[in-house]
Every structure is written in C-alpha cells, then in structure tokens.
KEKEDREN-352207 format. One record per atom (N, C-alpha, C): residue in one letter; x, y, z; residue number from 1. Coordinates in Angstrom, 1 decimal. Layout:
<pts>
+--------+--------+--------+--------+-----+
: residu :     px :     py :     pz : num :
+--------+--------+--------+--------+-----+
:      A :      X :      Y :      Z : NUM :
...
+--------+--------+--------+--------+-----+
</pts>
This chain:
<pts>
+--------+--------+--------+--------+-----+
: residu :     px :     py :     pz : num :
+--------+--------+--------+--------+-----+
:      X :   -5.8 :   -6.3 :  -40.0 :   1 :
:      X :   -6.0 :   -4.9 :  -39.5 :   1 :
:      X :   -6.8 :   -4.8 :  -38.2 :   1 :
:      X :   -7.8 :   -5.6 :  -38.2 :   2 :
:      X :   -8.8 :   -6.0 :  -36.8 :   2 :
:      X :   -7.3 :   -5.5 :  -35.3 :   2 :
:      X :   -6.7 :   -6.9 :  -35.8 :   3 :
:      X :   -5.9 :   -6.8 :  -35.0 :   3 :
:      X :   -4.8 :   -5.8 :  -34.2 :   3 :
:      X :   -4.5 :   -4.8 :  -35.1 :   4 :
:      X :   -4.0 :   -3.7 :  -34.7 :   4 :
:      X :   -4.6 :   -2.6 :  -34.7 :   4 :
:      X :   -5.9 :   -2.4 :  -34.9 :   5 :
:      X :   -6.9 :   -1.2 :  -34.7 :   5 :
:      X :   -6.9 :   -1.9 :  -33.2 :   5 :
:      X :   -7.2 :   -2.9 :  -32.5 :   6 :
:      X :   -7.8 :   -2.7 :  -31.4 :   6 :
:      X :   -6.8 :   -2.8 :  -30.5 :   6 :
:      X :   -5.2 :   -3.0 :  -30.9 :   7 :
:      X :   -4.4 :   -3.4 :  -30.1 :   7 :
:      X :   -3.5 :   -2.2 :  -29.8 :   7 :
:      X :   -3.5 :   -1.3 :  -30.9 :   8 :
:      X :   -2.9 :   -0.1 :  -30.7 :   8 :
:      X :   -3.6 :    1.1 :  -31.8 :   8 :
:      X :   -4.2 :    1.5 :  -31.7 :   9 :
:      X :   -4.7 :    3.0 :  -31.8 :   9 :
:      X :   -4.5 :    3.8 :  -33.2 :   9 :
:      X :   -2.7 :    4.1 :  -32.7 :  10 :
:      X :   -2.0 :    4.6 :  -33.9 :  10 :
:      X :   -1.4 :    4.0 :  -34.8 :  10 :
:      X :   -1.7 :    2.6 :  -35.1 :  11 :
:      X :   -1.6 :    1.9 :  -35.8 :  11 :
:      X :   -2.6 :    1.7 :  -37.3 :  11 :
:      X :   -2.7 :    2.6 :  -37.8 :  12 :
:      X :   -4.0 :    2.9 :  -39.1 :  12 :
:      X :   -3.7 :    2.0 :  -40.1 :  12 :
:      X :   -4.7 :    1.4 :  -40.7 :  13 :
:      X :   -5.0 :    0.4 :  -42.1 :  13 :
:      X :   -3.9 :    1.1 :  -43.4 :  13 :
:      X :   -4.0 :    2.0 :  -43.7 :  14 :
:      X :   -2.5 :    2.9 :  -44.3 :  14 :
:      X :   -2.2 :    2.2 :  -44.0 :  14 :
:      X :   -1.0 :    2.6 :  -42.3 :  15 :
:      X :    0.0 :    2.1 :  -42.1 :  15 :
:      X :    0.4 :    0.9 :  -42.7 :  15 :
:      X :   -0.4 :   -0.4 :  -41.9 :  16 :
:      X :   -0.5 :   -1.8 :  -42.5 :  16 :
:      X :   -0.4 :   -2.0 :  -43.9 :  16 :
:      X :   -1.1 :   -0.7 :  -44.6 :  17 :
:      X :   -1.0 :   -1.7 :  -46.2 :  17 :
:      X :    0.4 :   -0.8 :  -46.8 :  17 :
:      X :    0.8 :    0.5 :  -46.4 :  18 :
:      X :    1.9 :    0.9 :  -47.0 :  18 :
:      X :    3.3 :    0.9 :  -46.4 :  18 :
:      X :    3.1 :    0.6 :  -44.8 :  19 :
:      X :    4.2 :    0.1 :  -44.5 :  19 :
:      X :    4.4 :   -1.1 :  -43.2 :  19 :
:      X :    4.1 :   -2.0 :  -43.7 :  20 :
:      X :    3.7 :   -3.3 :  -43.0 :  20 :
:      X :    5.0 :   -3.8 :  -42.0 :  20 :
:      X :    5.9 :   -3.2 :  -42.5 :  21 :
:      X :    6.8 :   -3.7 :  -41.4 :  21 :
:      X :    7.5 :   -2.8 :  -39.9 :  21 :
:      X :    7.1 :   -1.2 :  -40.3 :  22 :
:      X :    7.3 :    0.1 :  -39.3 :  22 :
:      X :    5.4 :   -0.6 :  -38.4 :  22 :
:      X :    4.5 :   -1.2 :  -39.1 :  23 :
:      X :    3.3 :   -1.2 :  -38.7 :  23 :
:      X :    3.9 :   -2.3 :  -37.3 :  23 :
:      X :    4.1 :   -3.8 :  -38.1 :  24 :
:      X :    4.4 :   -4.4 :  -37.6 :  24 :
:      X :    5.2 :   -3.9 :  -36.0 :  24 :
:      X :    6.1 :   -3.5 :  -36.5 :  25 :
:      X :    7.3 :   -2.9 :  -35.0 :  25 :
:      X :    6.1 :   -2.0 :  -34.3 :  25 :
:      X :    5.7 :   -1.2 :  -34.7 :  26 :
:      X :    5.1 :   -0.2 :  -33.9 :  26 :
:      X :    3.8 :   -1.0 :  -32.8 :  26 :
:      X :    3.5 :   -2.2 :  -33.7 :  27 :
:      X :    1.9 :   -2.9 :  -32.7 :  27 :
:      X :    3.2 :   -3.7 :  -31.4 :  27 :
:      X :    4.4 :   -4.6 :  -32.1 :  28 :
:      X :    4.8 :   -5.7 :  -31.0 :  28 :
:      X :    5.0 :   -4.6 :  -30.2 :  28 :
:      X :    5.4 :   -3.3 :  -30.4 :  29 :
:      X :    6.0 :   -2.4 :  -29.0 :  29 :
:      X :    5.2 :   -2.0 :  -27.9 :  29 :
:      X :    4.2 :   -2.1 :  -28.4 :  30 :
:      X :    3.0 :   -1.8 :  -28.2 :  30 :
:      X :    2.2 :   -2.3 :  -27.1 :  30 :
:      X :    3.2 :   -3.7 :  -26.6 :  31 :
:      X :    2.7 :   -5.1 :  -26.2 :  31 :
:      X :    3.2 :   -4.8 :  -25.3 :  31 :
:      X :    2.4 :   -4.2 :  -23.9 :  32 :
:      X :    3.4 :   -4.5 :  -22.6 :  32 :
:      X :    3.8 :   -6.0 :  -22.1 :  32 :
:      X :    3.4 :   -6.6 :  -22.7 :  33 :
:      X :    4.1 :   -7.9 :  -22.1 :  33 :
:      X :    5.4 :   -8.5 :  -22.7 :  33 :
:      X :    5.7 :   -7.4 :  -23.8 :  34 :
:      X :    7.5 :   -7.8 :  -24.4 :  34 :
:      X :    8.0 :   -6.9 :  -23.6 :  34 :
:      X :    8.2 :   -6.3 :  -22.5 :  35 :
:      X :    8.6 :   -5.9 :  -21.7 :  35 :
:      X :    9.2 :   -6.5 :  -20.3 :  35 :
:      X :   10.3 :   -6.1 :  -19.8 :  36 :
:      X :   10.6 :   -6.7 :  -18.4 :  36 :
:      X :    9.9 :   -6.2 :  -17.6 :  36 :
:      X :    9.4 :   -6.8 :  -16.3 :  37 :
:      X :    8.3 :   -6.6 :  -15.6 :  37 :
:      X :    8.4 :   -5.2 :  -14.6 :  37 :
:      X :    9.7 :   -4.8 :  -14.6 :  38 :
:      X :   10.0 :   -3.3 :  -14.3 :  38 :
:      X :    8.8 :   -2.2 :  -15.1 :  38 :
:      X :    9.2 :   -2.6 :  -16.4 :  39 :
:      X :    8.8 :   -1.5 :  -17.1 :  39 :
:      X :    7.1 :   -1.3 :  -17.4 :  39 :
:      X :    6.8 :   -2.7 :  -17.3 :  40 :
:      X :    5.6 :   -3.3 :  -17.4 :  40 :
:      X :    4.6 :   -2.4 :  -15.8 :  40 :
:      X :    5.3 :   -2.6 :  -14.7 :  41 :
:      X :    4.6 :   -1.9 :  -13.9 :  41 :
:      X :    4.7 :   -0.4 :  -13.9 :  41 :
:      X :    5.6 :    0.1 :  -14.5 :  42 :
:      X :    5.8 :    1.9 :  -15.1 :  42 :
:      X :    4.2 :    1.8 :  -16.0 :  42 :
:      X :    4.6 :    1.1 :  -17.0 :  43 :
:      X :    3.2 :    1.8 :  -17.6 :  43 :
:      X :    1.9 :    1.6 :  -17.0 :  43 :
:      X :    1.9 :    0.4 :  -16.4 :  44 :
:      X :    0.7 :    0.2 :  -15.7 :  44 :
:      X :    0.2 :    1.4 :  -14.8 :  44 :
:      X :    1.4 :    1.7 :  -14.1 :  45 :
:      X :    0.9 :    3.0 :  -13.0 :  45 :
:      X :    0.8 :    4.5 :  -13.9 :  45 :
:      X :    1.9 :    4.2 :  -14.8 :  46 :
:      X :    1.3 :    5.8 :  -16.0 :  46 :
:      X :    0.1 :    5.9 :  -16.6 :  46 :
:      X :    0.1 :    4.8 :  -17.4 :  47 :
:      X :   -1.7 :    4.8 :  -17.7 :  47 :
:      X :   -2.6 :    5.0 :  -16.8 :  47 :
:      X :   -2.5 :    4.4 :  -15.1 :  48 :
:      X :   -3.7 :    4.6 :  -14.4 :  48 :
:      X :   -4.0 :    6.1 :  -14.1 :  48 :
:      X :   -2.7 :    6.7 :  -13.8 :  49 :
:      X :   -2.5 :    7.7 :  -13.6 :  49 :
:      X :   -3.1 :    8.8 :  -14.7 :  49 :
:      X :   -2.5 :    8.2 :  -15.9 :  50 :
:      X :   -2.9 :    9.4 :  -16.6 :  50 :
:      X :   -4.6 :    9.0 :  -17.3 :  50 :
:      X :   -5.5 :    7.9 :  -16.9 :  51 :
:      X :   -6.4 :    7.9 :  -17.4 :  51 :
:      X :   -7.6 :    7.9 :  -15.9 :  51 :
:      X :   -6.8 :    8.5 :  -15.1 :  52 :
:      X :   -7.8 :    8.1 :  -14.0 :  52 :
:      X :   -8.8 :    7.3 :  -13.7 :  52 :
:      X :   -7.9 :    5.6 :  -13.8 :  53 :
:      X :   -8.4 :    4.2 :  -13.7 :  53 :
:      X :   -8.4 :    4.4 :  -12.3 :  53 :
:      X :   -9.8 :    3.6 :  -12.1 :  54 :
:      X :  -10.1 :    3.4 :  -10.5 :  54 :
:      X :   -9.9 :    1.8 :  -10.1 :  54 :
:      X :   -9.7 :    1.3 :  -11.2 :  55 :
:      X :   -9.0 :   -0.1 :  -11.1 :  55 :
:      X :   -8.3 :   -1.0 :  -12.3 :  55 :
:      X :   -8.1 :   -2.1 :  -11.7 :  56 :
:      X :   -7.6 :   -2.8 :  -13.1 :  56 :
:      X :   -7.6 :   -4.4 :  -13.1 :  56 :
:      X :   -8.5 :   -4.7 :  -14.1 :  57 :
:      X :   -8.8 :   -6.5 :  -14.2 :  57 :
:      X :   -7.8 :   -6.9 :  -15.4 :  57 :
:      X :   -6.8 :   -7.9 :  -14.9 :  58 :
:      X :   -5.9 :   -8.7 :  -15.9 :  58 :
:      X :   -6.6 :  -10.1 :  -16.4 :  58 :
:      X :   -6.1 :  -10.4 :  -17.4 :  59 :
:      X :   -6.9 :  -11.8 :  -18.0 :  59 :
:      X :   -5.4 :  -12.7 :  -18.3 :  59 :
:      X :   -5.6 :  -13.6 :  -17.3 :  60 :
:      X :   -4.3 :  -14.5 :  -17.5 :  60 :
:      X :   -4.8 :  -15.4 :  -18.5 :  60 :
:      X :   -4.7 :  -16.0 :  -19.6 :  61 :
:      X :   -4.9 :  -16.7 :  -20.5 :  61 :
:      X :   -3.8 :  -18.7 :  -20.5 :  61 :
:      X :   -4.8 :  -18.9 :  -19.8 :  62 :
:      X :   -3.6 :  -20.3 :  -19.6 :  62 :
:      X :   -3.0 :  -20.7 :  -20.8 :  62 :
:      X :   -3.8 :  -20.4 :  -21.9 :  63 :
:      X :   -3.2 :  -21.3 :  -23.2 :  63 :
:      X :   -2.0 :  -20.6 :  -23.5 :  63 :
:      X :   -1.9 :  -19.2 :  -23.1 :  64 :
:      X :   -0.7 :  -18.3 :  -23.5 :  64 :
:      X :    0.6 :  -18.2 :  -22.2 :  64 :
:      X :    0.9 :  -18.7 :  -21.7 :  65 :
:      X :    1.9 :  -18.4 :  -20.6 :  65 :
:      X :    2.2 :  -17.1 :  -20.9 :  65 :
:      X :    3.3 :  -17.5 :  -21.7 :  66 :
:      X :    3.9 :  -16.3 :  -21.8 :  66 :
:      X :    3.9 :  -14.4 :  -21.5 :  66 :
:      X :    2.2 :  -14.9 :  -21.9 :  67 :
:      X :    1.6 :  -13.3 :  -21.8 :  67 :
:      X :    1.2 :  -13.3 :  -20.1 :  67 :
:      X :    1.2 :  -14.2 :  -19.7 :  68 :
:      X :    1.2 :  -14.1 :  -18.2 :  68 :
:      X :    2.1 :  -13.8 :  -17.1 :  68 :
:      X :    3.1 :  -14.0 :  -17.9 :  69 :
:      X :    4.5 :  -14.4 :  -17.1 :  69 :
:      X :    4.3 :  -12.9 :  -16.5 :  69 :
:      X :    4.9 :  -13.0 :  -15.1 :  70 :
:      X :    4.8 :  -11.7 :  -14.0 :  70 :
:      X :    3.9 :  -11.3 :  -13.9 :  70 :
:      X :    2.5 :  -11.6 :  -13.9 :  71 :
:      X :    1.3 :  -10.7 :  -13.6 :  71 :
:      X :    0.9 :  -11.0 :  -12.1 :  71 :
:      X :    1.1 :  -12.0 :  -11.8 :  72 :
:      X :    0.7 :  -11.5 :  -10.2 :  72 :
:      X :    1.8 :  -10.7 :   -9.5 :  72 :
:      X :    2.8 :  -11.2 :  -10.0 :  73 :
:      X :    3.9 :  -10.0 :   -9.6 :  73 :
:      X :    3.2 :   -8.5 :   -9.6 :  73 :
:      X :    3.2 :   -8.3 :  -10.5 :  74 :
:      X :    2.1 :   -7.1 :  -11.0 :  74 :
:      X :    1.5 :   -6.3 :  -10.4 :  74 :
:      X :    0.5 :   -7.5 :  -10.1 :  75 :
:      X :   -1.1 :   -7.1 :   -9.5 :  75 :
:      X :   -0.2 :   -6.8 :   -7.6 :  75 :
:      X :    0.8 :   -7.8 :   -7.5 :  76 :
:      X :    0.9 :   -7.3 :   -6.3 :  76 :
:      X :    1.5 :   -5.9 :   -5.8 :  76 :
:      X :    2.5 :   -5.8 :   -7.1 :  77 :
:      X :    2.8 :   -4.6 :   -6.6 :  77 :
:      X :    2.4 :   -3.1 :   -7.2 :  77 :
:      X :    0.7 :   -3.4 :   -8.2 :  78 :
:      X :   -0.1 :   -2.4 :   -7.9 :  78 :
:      X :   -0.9 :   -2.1 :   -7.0 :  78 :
:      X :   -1.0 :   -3.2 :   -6.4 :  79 :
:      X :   -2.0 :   -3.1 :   -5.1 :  79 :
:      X :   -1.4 :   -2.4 :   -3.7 :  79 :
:      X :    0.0 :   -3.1 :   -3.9 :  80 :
:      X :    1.0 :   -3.2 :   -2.3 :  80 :
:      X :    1.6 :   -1.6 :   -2.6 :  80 :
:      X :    2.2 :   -1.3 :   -3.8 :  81 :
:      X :    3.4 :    0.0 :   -3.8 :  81 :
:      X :    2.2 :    1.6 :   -4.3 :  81 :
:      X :    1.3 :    1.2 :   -5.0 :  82 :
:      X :    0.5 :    2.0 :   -6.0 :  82 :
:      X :   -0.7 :    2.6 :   -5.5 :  82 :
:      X :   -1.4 :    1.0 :   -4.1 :  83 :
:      X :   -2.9 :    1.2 :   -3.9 :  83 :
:      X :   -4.1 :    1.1 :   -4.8 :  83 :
:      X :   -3.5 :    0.3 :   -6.0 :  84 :
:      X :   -4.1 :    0.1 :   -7.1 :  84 :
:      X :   -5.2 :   -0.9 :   -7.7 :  84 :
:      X :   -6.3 :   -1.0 :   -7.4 :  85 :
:      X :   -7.1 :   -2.3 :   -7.2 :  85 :
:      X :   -6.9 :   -3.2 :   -7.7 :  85 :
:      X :   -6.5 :   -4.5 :   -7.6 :  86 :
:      X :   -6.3 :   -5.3 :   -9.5 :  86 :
:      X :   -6.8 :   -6.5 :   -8.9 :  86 :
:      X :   -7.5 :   -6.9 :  -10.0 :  87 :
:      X :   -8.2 :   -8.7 :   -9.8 :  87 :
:      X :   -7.7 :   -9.2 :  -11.4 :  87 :
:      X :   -7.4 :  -10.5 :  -11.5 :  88 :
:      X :   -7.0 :  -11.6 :  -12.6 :  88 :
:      X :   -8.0 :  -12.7 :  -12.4 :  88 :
:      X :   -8.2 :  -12.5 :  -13.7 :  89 :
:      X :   -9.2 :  -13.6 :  -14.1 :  89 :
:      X :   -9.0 :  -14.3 :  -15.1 :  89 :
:      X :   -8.8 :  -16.1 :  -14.6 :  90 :
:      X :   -8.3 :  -16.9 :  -15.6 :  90 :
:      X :   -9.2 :  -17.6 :  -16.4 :  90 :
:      X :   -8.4 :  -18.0 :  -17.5 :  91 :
:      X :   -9.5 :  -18.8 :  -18.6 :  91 :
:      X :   -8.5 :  -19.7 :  -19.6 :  91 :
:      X :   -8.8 :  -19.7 :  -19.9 :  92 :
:      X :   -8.0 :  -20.8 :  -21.2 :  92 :
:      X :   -8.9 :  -20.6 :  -22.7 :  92 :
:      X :   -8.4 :  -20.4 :  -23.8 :  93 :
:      X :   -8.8 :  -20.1 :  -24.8 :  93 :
:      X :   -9.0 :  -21.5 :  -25.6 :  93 :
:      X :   -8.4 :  -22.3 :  -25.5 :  94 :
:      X :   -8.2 :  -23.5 :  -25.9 :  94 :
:      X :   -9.0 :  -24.7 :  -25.2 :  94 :
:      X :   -9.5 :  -24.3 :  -24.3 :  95 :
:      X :  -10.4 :  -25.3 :  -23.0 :  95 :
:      X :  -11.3 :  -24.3 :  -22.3 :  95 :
:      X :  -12.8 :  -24.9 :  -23.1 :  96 :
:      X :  -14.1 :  -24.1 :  -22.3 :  96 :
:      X :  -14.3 :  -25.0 :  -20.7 :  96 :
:      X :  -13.6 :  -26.1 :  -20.5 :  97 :
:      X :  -14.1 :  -26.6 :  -19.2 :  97 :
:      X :  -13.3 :  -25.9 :  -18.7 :  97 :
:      X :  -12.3 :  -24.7 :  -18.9 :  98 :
:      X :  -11.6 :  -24.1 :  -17.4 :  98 :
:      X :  -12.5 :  -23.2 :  -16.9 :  98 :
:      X :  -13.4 :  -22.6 :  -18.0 :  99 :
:      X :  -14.4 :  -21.7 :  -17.7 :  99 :
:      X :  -15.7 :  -22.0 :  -17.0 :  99 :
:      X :  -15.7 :  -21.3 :  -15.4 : 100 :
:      X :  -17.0 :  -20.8 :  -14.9 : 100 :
:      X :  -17.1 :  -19.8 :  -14.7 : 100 :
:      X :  -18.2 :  -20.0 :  -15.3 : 101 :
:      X :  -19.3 :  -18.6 :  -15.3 : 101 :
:      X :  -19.9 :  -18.0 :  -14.3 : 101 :
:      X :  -20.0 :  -18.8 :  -13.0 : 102 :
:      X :  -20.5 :  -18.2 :  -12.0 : 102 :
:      X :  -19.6 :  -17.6 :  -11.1 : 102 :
:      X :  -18.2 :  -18.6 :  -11.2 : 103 :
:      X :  -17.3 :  -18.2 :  -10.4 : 103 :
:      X :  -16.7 :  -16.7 :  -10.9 : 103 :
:      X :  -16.3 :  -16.4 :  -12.2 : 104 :
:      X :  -16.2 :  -15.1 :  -12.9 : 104 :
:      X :  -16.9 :  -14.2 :  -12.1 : 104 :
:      X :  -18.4 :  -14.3 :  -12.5 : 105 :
:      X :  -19.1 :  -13.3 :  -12.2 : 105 :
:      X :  -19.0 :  -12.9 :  -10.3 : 105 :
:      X :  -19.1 :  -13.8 :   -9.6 : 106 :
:      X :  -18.4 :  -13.5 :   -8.2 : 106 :
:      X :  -17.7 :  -12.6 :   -8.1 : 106 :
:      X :  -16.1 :  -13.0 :   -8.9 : 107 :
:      X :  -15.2 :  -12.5 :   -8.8 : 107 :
:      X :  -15.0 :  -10.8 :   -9.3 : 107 :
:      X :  -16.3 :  -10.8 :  -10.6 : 108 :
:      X :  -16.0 :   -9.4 :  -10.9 : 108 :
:      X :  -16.8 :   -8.4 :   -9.8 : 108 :
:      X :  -18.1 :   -8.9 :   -9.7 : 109 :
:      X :  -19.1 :   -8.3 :   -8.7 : 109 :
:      X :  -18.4 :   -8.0 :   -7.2 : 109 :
:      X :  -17.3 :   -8.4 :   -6.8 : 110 :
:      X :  -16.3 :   -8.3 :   -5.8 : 110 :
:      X :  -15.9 :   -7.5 :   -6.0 : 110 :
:      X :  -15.2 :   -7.5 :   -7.2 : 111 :
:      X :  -13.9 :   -6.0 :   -7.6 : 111 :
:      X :  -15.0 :   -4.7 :   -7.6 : 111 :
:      X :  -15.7 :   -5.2 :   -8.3 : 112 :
:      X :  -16.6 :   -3.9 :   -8.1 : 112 :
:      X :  -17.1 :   -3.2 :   -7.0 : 112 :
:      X :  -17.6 :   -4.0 :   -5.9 : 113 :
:      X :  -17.6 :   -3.4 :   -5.0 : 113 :
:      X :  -16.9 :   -3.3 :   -4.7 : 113 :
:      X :  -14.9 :   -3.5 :   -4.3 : 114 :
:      X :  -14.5 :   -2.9 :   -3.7 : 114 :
:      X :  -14.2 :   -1.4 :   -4.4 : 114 :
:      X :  -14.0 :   -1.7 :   -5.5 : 115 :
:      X :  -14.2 :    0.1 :   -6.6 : 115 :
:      X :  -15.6 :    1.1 :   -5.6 : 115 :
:      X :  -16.3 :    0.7 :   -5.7 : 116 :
:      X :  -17.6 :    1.4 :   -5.4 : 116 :
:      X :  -17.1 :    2.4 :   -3.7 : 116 :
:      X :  -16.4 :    1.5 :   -2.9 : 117 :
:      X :  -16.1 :    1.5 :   -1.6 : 117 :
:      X :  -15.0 :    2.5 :   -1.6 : 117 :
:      X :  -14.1 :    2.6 :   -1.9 : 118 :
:      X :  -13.3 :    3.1 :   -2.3 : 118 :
:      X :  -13.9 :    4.7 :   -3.1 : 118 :
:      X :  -14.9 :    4.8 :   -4.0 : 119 :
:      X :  -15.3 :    6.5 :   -4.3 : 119 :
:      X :  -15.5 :    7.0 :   -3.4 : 119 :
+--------+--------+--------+--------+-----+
</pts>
C-alpha cells in the first residue's frame, strides 16, 4: 500500500484490499514512464502548468533503464520548447560507488539558483 499511496494519490488502501486489480491498473497508468515520450512531455508541461512548477529535477536511476528511457529527450524539450528548467541527477540504486555527494549537491545548488534568477 506504501507503494501506491505515494505513487498515486487516488489510489486508497480500500482500493488495494477490495479491488486489487482496478487498483493495480489505476497505479501502472499512473506511471508516466509507460508512456510514449510524446505523451510523457504533455503531462510534464500540464502538471507544470497546472501546479505552477518553477522547475523540474528528474532522477535517472541506472539500475532501472527503462524508467529512463527518453529523459534527456525530455529535459531537452522542456527546456528548448517549454522554457522549463530541468536538471537529472544520476544514481544507481544497486551501487553506492556511483554516488557523490558533493557532486549532487553542486548540481542541485546550481538549479536552484538558476530558479532564484529566474523569480
């Protein structure tokens, strides 16, 4: 249940225990990344839009390809078509040596100032 309270919203513990398989469909849809990368950049720009995001940090996950597939695609064409700030920050879930810590924090303290610049 962890997992679909944080992953989608309207997905309630009911749901999961009385109907585990409408629950099920409703979280994978849920997953912009089962999406072709068209549609994947529609919501990207509706959400920013509709939550007045002043930016957007992606987390490419090396151990997961998959969930990566098209994100710089992405990032470029919310930056290039949208004006949309976007930084990706990699890691590996499976390997703590891909992880630096200092390099991260660089990279976020950058995005943020350019957010700050930008108000």
């Amino acid at each position: 249940y962890a997992f679909s309270k944080y992953m989608n919203p309207d997905v309630t513990k009911e749901m999961v225990l009385n109907s585990p398989i409408e629950a099920m469909a409703e979280l994978m849809m849920s997953f912009w990344y089962v999406y072709d990368l068209e549609t994947r950049k529609k919501k990207f720009v509706e959400t920013v839009r509709e939550y007045n995001i002043d930016g957007i940090i992606m987390h490419e996950n090396l151990s997961c390809r998959p969930n990566s597939c098209g994100m710089y695609d992405l990032k470029r064409n919310l930056m290039e078509e949208h004006d949309i700030p976007s930084l990706i920050i990699s890691s590996d879930m499976n390997d703590p040596r891909k992880f630096n810590a200092e390099q991260l924090s660089n990279q976020i303290e950058s995005f943020i100032e350019i957010l700050r610049k930008r108000k």
